[in-house]
C-alpha positions as CSV (number, residue, x, y, z in Angstrom):
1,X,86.7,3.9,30.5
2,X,86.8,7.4,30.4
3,X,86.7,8.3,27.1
4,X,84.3,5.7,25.9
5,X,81.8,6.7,28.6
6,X,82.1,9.9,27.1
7,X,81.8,8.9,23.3
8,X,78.4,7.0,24.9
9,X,77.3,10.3,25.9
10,X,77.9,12.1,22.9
11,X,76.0,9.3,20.2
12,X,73.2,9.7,22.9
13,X,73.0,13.5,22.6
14,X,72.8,12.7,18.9
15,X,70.4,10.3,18.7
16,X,68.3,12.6,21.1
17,X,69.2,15.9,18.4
18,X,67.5,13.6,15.6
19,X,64.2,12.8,17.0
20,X,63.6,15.8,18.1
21,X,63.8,17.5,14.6
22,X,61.9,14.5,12.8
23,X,59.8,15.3,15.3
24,X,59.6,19.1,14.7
25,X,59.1,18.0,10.7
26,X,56.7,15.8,11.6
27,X,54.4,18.3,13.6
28,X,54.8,21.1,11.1
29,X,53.2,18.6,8.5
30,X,49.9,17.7,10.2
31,X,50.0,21.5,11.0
32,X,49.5,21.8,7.6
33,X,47.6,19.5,6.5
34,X,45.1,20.4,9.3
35,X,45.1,24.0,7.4
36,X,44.4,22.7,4.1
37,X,41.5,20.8,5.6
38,X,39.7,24.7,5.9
39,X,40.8,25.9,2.6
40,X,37.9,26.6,-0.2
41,X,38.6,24.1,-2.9
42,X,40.6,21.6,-1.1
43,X,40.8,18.2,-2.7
44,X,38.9,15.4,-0.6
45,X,42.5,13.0,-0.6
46,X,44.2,15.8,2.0
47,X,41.3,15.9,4.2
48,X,38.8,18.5,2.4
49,X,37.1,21.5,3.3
50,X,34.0,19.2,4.3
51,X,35.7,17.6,7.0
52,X,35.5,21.6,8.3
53,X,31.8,20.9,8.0
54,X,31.2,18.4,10.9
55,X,30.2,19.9,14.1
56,X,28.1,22.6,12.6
57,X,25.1,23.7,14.6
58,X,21.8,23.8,12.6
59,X,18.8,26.2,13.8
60,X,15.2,25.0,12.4
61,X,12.9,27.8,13.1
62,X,9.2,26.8,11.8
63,X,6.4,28.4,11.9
64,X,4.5,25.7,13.5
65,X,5.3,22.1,14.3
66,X,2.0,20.6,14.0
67,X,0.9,16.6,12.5
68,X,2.9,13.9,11.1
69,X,3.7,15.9,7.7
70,X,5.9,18.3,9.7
71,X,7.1,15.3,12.0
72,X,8.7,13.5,8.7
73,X,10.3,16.5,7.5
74,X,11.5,17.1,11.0
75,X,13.1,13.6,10.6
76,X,14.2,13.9,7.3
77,X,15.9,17.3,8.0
78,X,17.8,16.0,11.6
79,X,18.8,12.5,9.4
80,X,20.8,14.6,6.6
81,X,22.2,17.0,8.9
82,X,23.6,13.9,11.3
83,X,24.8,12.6,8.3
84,X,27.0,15.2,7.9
85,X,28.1,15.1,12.0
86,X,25.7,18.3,12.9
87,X,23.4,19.0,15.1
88,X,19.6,20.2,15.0
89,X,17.9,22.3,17.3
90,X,14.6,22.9,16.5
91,X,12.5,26.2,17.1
92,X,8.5,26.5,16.2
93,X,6.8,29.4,16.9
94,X,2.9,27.5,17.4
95,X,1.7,29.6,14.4
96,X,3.1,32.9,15.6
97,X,4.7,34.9,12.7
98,X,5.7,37.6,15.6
99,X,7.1,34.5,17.7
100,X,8.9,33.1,14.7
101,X,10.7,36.3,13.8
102,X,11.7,36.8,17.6
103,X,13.4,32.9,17.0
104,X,15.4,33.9,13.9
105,X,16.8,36.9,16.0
106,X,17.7,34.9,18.6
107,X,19.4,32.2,16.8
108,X,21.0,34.8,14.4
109,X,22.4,36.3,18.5
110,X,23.4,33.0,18.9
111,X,25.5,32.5,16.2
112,X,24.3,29.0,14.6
113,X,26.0,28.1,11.8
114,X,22.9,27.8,9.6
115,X,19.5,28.4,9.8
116,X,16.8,26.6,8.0
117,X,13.4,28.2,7.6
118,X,10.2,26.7,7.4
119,X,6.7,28.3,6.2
120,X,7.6,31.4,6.8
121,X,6.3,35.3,5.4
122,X,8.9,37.9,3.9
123,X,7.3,40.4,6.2
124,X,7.8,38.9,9.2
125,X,11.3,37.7,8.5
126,X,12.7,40.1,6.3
127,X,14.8,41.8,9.1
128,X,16.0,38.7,10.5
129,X,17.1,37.6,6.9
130,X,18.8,41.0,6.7
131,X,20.9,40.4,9.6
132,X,21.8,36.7,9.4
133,X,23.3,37.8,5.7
134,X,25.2,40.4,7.4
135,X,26.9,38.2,9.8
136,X,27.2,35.6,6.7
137,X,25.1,33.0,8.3
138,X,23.4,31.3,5.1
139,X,19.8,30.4,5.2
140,X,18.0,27.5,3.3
141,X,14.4,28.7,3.5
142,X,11.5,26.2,2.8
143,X,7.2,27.3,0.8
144,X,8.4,31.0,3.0
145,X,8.8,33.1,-0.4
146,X,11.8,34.9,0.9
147,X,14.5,36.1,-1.2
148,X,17.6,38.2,-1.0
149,X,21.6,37.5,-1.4
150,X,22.8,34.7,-0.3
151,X,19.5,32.8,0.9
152,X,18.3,29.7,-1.1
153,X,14.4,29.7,-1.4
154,X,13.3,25.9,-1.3
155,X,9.7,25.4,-2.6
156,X,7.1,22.9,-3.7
157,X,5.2,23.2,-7.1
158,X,2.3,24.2,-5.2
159,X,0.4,24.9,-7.9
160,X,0.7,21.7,-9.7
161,X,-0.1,20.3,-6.5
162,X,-3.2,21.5,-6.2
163,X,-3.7,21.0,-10.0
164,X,-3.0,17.5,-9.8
165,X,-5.5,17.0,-6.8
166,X,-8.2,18.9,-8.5
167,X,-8.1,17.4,-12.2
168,X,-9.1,14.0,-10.9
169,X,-11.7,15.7,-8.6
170,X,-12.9,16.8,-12.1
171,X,-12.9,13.7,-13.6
172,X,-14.2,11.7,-11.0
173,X,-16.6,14.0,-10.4
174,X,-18.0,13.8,-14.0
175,X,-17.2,17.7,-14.7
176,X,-20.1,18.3,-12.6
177,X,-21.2,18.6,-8.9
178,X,-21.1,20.7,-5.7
179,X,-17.9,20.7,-3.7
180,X,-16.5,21.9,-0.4
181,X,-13.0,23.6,-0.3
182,X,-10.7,23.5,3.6
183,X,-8.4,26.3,3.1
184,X,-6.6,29.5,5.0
185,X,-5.2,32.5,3.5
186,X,-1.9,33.5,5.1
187,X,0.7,30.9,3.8
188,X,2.5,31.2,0.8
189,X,2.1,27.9,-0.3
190,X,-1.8,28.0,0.3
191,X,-1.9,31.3,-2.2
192,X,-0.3,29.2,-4.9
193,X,-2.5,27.2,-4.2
194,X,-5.7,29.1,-4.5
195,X,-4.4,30.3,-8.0
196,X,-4.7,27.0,-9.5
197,X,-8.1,26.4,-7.5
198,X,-10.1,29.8,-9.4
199,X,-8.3,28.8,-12.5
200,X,-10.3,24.7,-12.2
201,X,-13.4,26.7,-11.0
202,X,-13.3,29.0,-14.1
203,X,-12.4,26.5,-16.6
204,X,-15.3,23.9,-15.1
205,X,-18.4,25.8,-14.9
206,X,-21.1,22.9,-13.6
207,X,-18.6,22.5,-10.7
208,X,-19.6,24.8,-8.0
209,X,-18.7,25.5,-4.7
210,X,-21.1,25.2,-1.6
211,X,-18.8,26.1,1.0
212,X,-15.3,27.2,2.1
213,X,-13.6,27.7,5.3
214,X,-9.9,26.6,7.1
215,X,-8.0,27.2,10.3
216,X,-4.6,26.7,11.0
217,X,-4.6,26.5,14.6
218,X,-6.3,23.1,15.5
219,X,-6.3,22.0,11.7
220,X,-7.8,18.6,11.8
221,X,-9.9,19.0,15.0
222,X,-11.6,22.3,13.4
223,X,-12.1,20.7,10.0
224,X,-13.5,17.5,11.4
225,X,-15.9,20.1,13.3
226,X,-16.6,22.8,10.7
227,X,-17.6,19.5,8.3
228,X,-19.8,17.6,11.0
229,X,-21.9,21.0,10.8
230,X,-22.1,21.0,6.7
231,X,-22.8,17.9,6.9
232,X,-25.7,18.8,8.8
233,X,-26.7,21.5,6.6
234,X,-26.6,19.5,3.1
235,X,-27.6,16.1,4.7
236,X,-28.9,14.2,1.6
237,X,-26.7,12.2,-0.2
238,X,-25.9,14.4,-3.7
239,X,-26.2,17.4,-2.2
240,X,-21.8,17.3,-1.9
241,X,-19.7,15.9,-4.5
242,X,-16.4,16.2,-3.4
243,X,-14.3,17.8,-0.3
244,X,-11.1,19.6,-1.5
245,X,-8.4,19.7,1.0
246,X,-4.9,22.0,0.8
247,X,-3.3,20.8,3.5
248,X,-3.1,17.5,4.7
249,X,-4.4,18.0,8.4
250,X,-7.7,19.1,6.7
251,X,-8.1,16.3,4.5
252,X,-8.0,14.2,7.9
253,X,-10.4,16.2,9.6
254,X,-12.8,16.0,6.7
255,X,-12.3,12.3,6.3
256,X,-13.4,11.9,9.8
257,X,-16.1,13.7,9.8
258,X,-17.6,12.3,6.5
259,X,-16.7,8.7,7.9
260,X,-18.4,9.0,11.5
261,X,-21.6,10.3,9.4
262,X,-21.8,7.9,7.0
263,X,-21.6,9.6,4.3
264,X,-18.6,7.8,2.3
265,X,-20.2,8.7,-1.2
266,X,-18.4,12.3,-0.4
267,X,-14.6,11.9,-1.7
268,X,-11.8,13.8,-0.3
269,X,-8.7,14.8,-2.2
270,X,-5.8,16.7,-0.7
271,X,-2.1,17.5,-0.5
272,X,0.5,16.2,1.5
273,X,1.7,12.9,2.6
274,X,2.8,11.5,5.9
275,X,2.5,7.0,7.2
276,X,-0.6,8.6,8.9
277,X,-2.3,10.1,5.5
278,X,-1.4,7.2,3.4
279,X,-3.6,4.7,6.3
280,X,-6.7,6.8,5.8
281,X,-5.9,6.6,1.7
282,X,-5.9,2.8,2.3
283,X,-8.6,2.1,3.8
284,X,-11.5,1.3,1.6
285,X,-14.0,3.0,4.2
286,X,-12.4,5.9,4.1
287,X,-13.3,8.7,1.8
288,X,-10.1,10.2,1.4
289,X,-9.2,8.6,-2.3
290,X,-5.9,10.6,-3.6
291,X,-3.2,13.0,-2.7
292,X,-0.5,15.1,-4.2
293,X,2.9,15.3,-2.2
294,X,6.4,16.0,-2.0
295,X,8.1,13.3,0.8
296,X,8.4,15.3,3.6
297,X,11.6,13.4,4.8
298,X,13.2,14.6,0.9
299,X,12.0,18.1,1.4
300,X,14.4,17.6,4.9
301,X,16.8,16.3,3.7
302,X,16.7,18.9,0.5
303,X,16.9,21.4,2.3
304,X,19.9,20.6,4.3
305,X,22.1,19.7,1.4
306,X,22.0,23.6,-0.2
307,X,22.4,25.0,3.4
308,X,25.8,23.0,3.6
309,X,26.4,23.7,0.1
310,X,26.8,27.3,1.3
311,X,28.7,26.6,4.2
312,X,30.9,24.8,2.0
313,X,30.8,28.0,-0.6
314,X,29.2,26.6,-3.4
315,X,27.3,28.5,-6.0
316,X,23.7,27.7,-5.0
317,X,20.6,28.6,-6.8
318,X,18.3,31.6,-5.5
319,X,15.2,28.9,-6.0
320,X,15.4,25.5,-6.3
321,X,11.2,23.8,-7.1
322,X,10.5,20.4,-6.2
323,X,8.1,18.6,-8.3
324,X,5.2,16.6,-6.4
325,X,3.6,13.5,-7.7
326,X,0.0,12.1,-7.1
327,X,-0.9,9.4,-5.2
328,X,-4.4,7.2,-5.7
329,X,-5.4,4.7,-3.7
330,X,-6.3,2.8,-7.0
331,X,-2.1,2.5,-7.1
332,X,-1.7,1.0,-3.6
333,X,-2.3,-2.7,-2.9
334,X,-5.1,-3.8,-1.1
335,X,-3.5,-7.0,0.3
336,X,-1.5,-4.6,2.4
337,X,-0.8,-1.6,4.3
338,X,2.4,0.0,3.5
339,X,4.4,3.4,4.5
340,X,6.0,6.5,3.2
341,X,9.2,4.6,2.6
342,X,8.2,1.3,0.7
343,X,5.8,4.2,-1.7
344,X,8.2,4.3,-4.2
345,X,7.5,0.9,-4.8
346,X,3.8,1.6,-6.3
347,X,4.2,5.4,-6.8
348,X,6.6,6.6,-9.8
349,X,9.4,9.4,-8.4
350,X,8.2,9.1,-5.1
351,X,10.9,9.7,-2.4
352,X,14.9,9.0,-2.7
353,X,15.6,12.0,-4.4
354,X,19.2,13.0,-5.0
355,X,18.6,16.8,-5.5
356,X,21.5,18.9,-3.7
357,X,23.4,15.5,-3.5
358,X,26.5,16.2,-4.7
359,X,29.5,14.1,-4.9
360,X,31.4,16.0,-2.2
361,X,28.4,16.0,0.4
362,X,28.7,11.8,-0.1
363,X,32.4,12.0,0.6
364,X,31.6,14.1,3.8
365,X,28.9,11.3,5.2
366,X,31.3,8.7,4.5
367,X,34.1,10.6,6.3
368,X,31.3,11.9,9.2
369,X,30.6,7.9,9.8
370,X,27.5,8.3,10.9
């Protein structure tokens, strides 16, 4: 009894030996596998450098967070970066370049992962640029006109968005007539702008300009005010043509104003598209008739694919354009209202765009699950 209590013992020991170096071998290969997850160029099937990707931490610093346009590309940007199991926190700095630069510091200090830009000025976030590439924290910037190594300088056409805009205004308008132009200086994508505006004034003489004026604090509220008072001063009907508008939030106040007096034979055309805009292009009392737009939620979403592009190390562009199209309310149907989201279905190449979507950023929302 002996002897075969101690042969027992012995196969035990054995057994015991073996499953502890399968499970040794067995530790050693996730190990591994884990590692090849982080290495640049890994193939998807062994769990890809993009599964390093989720978890990232995603600073959007804007210069201001103001109306439904920057609330959709708010959305759009948080949607892609969930997608890809991040997270978003979002800085404005209410219109303060000085305020702005002080949130790029900080989140540069604070080591995010990536930081997205948004309307920003090369002279006010140069430095900050300067030091998030030195710590190798890439940067997507969006209409900021910032450049240097390593950043990725997202932009509108903004000049064929205003060119758009203002060649029906032109036609409409009959090549002739007094108009009134909502404007600020300041903003990159508001000098583009201008460009293309003195170009239509130079090319149509018998169009003329009666007045101009624009503030970006209070957009809509000072517009609807600054109009109600030229209004006032050119009160017969013929005396304005045409209100041109470079930023959404004006258009609206404009549109207000020229609804509460009345005066609907005054048309408004501006740039930019949010649900709210396309309601006031749809109603057939307003005077609000066309827009030219990017969708916001894209120009999100955009934006977010080439900042994980870089964390991923791909070769990005130094400036990637996105093309607007214009939107009439002679293309919307008048048996309904409808949003941003169902536009494509009237408007050609609006929204759904598949820029920056490349073939391993699908693989990484399908592996993300969210």
């Amino acid at each position: 009894m002996k002897g075969i209590r101690k042969v027992v013992h012995v196969f035990t020991m054995m057994i015991l030996i073996v499953g502890l170096v399968a499970a040794c071998g067995k530790a050693n290969t996730e190990t591994t596998t884990g590692s090849a997850a982080q290495t640049p160029g890994a193939s998807p099937a062994g769990g890809d450098k993009a599964n390093a990707l989720a978890g990232k931490k995603v600073a959007l610093i804007m210069r201001q967070n103001l109306g439904t346009f920057s609330a959709q590309y708010v959305e759009g940007v948080k949607e892609q970066v969930t997608k890809l199991g991040g997270t978003v926190t979002v800085i404005p700095a209410d219109g303060d370049l000085t305020k702005m630069a002080s949130n790029l510091d900080a989140a540069v200090n604070q080591k995010f992962d990536g930081i997205l830009l948004d309307h920003g000025t090369p002279d006010a976030l140069q430095n900050g640029i300067n030091k998030a590439v030195e710590k190798k924290i890439p940067i997507v910037a969006f209409d900021s006109n910032v450049k240097g190594p390593g950043i990725v300088a997202l932009e509108q056409n903004d000049q064929k968005l205003a060119e758009l805009t203002l060649e029906q205004l032109g036609k409409d308008a009959g090549g002739k007539g007094n108009i009134v132009k909502v404007w600020v200086a300041g903003f990159p994508p508001m000098e583009s702008r201008q460009i293309s505006y003195k170009a239509f004034l130079d090319k149509n003489k018998d169009i003329k300009e009666i007045a101009a004026f624009g503030n970006a604090q209070n957009p809509a509220l000072d517009t609807q005010a600054q109009m109600e008072a030229i209004l006032k001063k050119y009160p017969n009907k013929g005396d304005i043509t045409a209100v041109w508008a470079a930023w959404d939030e004006f258009a609206k106040g404009a549109t207000r104003a020229i609804q509460q007096a009345g005066r609907t034979e005054i048309k408004v055309y501006g740039i930019d598209m949010s649900d709210e805009d396309l309601q006031l292009i749809q109603d057939a009392n307003s005077s609000w008739v066309a827009s030219a737009a990017v969708d916001p939620k894209d120009i999100g979403r955009i934006q977010v694919r080439y900042l994980y592009q870089k964390l991923h190390g791909d070769q990005t562009p130094e400036k990637v354009v996105l093309e607007p199209v214009f939107v009439s309310r002679d293309q919307l149907p008048k048996d309904k209202k409808v949003t941003t989201a169902e536009l494509s279905q009237y408007v050609q190449g609006w929204g759904n765009s598949q820029q920056g979507y490349t073939d391993w950023l699908k693989e990484a929302e399908k592996q993300s699950g969210k």
